[in-house]
N, C-alpha and C positions, 0 to 999 in steps of 0.2 A: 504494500500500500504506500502510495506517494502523496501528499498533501501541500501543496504552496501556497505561499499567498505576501503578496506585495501592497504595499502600503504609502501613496504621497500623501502626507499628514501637514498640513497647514496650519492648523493649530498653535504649537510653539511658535511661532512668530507673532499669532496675533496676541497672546494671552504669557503673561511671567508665572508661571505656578507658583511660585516662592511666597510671591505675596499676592496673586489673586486678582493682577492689576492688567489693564490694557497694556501694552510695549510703546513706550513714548515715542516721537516721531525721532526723535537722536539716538535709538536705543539700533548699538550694529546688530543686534538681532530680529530686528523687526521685518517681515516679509521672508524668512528664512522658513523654510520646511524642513521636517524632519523625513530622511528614507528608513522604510520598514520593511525586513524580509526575514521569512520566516519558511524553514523546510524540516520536514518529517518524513521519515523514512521506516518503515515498518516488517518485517518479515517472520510469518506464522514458520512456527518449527513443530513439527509432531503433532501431538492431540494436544491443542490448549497452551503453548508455550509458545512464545515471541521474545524475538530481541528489536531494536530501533534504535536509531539518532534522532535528536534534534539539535540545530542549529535556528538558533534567533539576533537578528543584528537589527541597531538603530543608530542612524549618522544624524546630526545636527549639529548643525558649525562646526567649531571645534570640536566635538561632543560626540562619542562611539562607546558604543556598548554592545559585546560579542560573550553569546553564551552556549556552549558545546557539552550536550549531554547522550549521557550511553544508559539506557535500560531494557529490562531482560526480567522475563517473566518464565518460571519455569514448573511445570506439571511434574512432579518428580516420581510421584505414581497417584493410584488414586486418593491419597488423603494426604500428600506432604507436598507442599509447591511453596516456591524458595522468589522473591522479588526485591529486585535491586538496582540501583540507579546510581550515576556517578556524572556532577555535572562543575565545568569549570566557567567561569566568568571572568572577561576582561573588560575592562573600564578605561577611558582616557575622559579624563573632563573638562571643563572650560579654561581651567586656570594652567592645564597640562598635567598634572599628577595621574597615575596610574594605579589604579588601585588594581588587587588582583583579587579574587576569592573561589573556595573549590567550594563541593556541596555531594552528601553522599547518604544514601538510605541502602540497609540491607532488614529483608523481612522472613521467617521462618515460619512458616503453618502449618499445622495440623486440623483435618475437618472430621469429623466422623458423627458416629449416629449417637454416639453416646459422651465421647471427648473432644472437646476443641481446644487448640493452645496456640498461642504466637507470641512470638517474643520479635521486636524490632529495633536496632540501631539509626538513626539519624544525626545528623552533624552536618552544621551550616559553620563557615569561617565566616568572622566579623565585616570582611571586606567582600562577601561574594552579593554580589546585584544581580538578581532575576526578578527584579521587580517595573524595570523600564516597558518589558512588555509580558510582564506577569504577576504572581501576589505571591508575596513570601513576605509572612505574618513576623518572622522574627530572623535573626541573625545572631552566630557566636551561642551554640551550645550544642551543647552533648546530651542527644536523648534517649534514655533506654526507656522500652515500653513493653509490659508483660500482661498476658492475658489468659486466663486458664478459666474452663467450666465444663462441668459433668452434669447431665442428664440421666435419670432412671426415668425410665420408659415402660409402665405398666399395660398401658394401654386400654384402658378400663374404657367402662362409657361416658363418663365424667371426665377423670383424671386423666391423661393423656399423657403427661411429663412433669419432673420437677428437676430441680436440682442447683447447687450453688457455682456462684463464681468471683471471679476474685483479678481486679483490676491493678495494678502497680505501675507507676511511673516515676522517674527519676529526670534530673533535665541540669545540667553543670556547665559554666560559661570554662573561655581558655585559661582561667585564672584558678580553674576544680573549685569555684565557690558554688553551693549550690542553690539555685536559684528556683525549682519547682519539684515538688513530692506532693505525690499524689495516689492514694489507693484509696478501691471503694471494694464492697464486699456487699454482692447481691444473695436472693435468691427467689428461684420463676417457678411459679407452677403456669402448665398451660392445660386448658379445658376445654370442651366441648365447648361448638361454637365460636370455635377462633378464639376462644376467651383467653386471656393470658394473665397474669398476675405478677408484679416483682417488688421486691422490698428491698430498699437499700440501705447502705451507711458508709459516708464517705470521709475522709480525713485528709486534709491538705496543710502544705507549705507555700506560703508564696512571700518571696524576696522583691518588695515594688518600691521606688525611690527609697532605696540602701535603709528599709525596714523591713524586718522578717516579721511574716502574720502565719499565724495558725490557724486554720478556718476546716469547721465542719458540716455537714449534714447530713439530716435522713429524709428517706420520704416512699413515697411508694408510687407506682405507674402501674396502667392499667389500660388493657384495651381489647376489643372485643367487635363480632358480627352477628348477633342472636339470629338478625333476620335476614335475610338478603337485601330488604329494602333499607337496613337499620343496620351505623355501625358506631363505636365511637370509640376516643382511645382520650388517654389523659394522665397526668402527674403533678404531684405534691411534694413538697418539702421543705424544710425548717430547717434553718442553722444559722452560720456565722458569713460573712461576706466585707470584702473591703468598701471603703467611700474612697473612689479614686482620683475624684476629684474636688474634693472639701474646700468649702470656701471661706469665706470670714477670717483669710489668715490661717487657719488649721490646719496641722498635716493629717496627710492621710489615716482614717482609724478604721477598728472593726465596728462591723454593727451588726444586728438582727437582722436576718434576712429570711423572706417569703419567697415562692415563688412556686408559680399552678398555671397549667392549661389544661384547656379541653376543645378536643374537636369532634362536633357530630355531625353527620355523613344521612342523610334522608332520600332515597328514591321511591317516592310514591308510583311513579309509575318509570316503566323502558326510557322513555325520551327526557321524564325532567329530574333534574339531580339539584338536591341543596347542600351547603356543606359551609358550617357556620362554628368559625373559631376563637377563640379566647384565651387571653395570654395576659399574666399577672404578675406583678417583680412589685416587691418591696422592700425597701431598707431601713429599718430603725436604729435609736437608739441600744445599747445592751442594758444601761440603768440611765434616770432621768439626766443624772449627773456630770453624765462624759459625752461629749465632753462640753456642753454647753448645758449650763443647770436650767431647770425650768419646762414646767408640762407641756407648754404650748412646741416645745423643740424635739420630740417624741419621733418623729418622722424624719428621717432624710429625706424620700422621695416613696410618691408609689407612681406606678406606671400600668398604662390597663392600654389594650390593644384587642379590637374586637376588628373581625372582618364576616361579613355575611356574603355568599357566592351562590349563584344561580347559574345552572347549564341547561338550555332546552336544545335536543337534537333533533330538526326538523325531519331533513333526513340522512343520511347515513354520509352525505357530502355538507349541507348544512346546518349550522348549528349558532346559535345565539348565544354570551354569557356577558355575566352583569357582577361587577364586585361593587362593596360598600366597605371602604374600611375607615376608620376610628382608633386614631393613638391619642394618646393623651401620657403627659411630665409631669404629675403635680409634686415639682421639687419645692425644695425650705431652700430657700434663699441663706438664711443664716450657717447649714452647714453645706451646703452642695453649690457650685458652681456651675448652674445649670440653670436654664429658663423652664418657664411653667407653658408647655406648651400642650395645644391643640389643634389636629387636624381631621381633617373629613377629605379624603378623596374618591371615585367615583369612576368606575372603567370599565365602558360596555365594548365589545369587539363580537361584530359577525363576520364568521369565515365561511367562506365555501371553496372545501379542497377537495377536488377530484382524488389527488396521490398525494403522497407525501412534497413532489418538488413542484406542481403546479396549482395553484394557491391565489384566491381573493380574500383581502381582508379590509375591514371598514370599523374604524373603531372613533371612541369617543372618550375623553381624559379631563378632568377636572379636578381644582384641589383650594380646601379652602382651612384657612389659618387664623389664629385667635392673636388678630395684630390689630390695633386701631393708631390711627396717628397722633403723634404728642401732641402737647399743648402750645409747643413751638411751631408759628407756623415760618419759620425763615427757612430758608434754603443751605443743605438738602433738608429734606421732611429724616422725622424722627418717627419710628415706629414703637407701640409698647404690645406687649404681653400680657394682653387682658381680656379678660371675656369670653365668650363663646365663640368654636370658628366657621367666622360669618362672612369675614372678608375673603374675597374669591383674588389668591395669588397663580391660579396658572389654568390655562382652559388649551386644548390641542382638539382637534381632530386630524386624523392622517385616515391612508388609503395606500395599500402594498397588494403590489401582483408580481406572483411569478411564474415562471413556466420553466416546464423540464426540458428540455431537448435532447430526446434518445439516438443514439448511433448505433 
């Protein structure tokens, strides 16, 4: 399998990312493109193993960034298959320096019916960038990751499966300080009707602006199909959580921490489907006291996130869907450095797809925010963070056609 794809990206010229500003008319950057090229190369070996390259490169002025990686998937028989990656990066940047960085995953599995197990290595150097035309969340550490669970399998008319398992993580910068532990300790029964059951308890370390925090929890998930028409899935849990970004001067603390969702799944009938979610984060204080005294300071933030979805499928090529979602910040200004916001957004799309690559689509996007304008009316306008959201900050409609062209 061969994959290309090339890129004149205009963008950086017109826009400074650094700080989020137009490129002034004296800036030697201005009007400058970025080139983007990108190749993958792919070859199946045996039943279910593959090796690949990829190569990714981006030039902008001065400014290159080349990243060369080798991975390999391997079926080793039927329950142990072995994946591994090894990727370097080179960097030139505007001022001339060089940076260089490698990056490297090995993975170990076992599947079976009754044990599963894997244990994985990862390691990023501080200097490797694959993030110009990709996402890499962190950099400069050492990750060991362990995972082990056993199922007994009675097979009853109820009882279907149980059995424990048991998570581990370890995570160390180039300095061997260690920066993340992590283990949780499950256990699942699964039931008749898709039903499933699990109950946790998890125990962490985390090392955030040069403070070590201990943070735990427990909780339980749950999810299930009684009926065909009817399905839902969901989790709970209590413990301990950072505020990682405290405001009013404070450093970083622990706090009480919530956090639940639930999604239910409704098909009353073949063609219409609803599927209506809900998603809950809390942070408190641990005692009135800490670290701001006083009842009214109880709350760091709660955050509530509902979305309602609707799918009608006219026929087997047409189909209509309609979302309604609802976030809401309600942060404390006094310990969180964060605004109290609220949005309503709004996105219907009808498609009608013959096949997968030939395709009409007509959609419709709106979105509304809890900003009303200051009491300054001089120029620029000031916005606050009040109220219900009523003010409409963004409205699209668009229209996409493709077509396939077989040879």
């Amino acid at each position: 399998a061969l994959g290309l794809l090339a890129i004149d990206d205009r963008e950086p010229g017109i826009v400074n990312r650094e700080n989020d500003a137009s490129r002034p008319l004296g800036d030697p950057l201005r009007g400058l493109r970025a080139g983007v090229g990108v190749v993958r190369l792919q070859r199946e070996l045996g039943n279910q193993s593959n090796v690949g390259v990829l190569v990714t490169s981006r030039d902008f002025a001065a400014e290159s960034n080349r990243v060369y990686s080798f991975d390999t998937h391997l079926k080793l028989n039927s329950n142990w298959a072995f994946t591994g990656q090894l990727a370097d990066s080179q960097t030139r940047t505007q001022i001339g320096s060089h940076p260089h960085g490698i990056a490297g995953l090995a993975e170990i599995e076992h599947s079976g019916r009754h044990f599963t197990y894997s244990t994985s290595y990862e390691d990023r150097s501080p200097n490797f960038d694959g993030n110009q035309l990709g996402f890499i969340q962190r950099t400069d550490i050492r990750q060991i990751t362990n995972y082990v669970s056993y199922l007994w399998r009675p097979e009853g008319e109820r009882l279907l499966s149980f059995g424990p398992s048991l998570t581990v993580l370890g995570n160390w910068n180039r300095q061997k300080q260690l920066q993340d532990f992590y283990s949780q300790t499950g256990f699942t029964m699964a039931m008749a009707g898709s039903t499933q059951i699990q109950f946790f308890h998890s125990q962490a370390y985390e090392l955030f602006d040069a403070i070590g925090f201990h943070k735990f929890s427990n909780g339980v998930s749950f999810s299930g199909q009684p009926r065909q028409w009817f399905g839902y899935m969901g989790t709970y849990s209590r413990g301990t959580d950072i505020n990682y970004f405290p405001g009013n001067n404070l450093t970083p603390f622990l706090g009480k921490s919530t956090q639940a969702s639930f999604d239910l799944t409704l098909r009353p009938t073949q063609r219409l489907r609803f599927d209506e979610i809900y998603i809950y984060s809390r942070l408190g204080l641990r005692r009135p006291s800490e670290p701001v005294a006083g009842e009214s300071f109880q709350n760091v933030f709660n955050s509530h996130l509902l979305r309602w979805k609707v799918n009608y499928q006219f026929t087997k090529a047409l189909s209509l869907r309609g979302i309604l979602d609802y976030d809401a910040v309600l942060s404390n200004p006094e310990l969180i450095a964060q605004d109290r916001t609220k949005n309503i957004a709004t996105n219907i799309l009808l498609a009608y797809q013959l096949n997968p690559g030939t395709a009409f689509y007509a959609g419709y996007i709106d979105g509304y925010e809890n900003l009303a304008l200051g009491p300054d009316s001089t120029m620029p306008r000031t916005f606050l963070r009040t109220g219900p959201p009523t003010r409409l900050t963004g409205r699209q409609f668009f229209v996409k056609v493709s077509y396939l062209l077989r040879f």
